[in-house]
N, C-alpha and C positions, 0 to 999 in steps of 0.2 A: 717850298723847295725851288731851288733852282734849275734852269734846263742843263744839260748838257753840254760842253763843246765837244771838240776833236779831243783835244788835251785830255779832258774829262774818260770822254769813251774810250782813247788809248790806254787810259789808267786801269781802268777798270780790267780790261781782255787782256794786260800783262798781268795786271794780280791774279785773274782766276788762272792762269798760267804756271804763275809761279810767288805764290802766297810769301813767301819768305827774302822777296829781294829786298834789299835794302831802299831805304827812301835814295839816299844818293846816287842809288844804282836806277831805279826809277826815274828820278829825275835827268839821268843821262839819257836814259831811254828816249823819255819824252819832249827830250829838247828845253829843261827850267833849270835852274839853280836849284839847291835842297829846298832853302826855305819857302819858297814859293808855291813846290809839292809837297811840302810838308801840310802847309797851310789848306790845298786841292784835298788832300787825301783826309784829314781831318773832318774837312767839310763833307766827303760823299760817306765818310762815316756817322757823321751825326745825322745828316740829314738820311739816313737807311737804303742808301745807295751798296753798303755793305755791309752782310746780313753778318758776317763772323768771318775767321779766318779759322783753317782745320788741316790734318793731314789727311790725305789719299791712302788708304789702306789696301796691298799686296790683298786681293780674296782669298786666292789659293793656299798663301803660306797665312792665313789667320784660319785657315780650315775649313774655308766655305769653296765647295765643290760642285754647288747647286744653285741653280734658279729657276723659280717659277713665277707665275703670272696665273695670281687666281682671280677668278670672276667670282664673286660675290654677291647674290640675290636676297631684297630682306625680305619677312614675308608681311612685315607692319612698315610702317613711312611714317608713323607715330612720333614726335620731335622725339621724346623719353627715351622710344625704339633705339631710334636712330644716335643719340648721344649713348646712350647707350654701346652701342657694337661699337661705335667709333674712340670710343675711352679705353676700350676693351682691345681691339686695335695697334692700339695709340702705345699699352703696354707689351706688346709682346716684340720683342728684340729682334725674332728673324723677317719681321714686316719693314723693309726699309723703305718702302713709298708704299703711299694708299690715297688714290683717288676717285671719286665721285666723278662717274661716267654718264654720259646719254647713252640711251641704247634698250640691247637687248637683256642689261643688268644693272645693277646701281654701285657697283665698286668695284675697282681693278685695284688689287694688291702684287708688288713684286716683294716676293719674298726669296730668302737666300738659306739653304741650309749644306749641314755637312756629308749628308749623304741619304738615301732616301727612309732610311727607318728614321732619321730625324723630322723630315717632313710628313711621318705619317702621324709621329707626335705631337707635329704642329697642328695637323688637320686634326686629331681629336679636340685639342684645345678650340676651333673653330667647331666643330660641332657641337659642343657644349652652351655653346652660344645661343638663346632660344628662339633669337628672331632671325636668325637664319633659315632662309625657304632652301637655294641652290646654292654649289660650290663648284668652277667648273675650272680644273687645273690646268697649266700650260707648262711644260719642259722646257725650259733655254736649252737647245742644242748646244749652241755655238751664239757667241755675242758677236756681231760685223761690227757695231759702233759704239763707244764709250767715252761722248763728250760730256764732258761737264763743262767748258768755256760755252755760253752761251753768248750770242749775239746784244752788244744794247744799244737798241733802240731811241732812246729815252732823249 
């Protein structure tokens, strides 16, 4: 792979911005002709500088009314265990991030549902789970911040 320039990193923090601009509109942005961002953009694509392009989904009008933040304890650390719940995880729809924590537990899930008898249906499907020890739930009152442009470094 190759490093970054400016060019490159401007590229990038206007697409996560706005997935849909046009190369020529890009390319005005960043100060090149088409083909020369044509050529840039190609390249941070192959080389996995960009995971995919997608749209932003409205939560509210798709019917999700809720968020939580579950702590997740296993009570094996067994590879099997652990492939296991995480396959397990991996399929259920209202889980939109799941990551392996330090701490006081081994997995923070944020999950999204429609309203809370729907999250109670979810937590049975998590209790059915056999290597699950603790489950320890969090309410999003209120979200302050919702970026997805993130910073690159690179």
């Amino acid at each position: 792979m190759t490093s970054l320039d400016r060019i490159d990193r401007h590229m990038l923090t206007i697409l996560q911005q706005n997935g849909r601009i046009s190369t020529a509109e890009l390319a005005e942005t960043v100060g090149l002709s088409a083909s020369p961002c044509a050529r840039r953009l190609k390249r941070l694509e192959d080389e996995g500088y960009i995971d995919g392009y997608h749209a932003t989904i409205n939560k509210a009008k798709a019917g999700i009314t809720m968020k939580f933040f579950v702590e997740i304890s296993l009570s094996r650390h067994q590879v099997d265990s652990i492939q296991e719940f995480e396959h397990a995880v991996m399929d259920m729809e209202e889980v939109i991030n799941c990551h392996i924590v330090s701490g006081g537990y081994d997995y923070l899930l944020e999950v999204v549902s429609r309203d809370l008898e729907s999250y109670e249906l979810f937590t049975r499907q998590l209790h059915r789970l056999e290597n699950i020890k603790d489950i320890h739930t969090h309410l999003s009152i209120r979200q302050i911040n919702d970026r997805s442009v993130v910073p690159v470094y690179a």
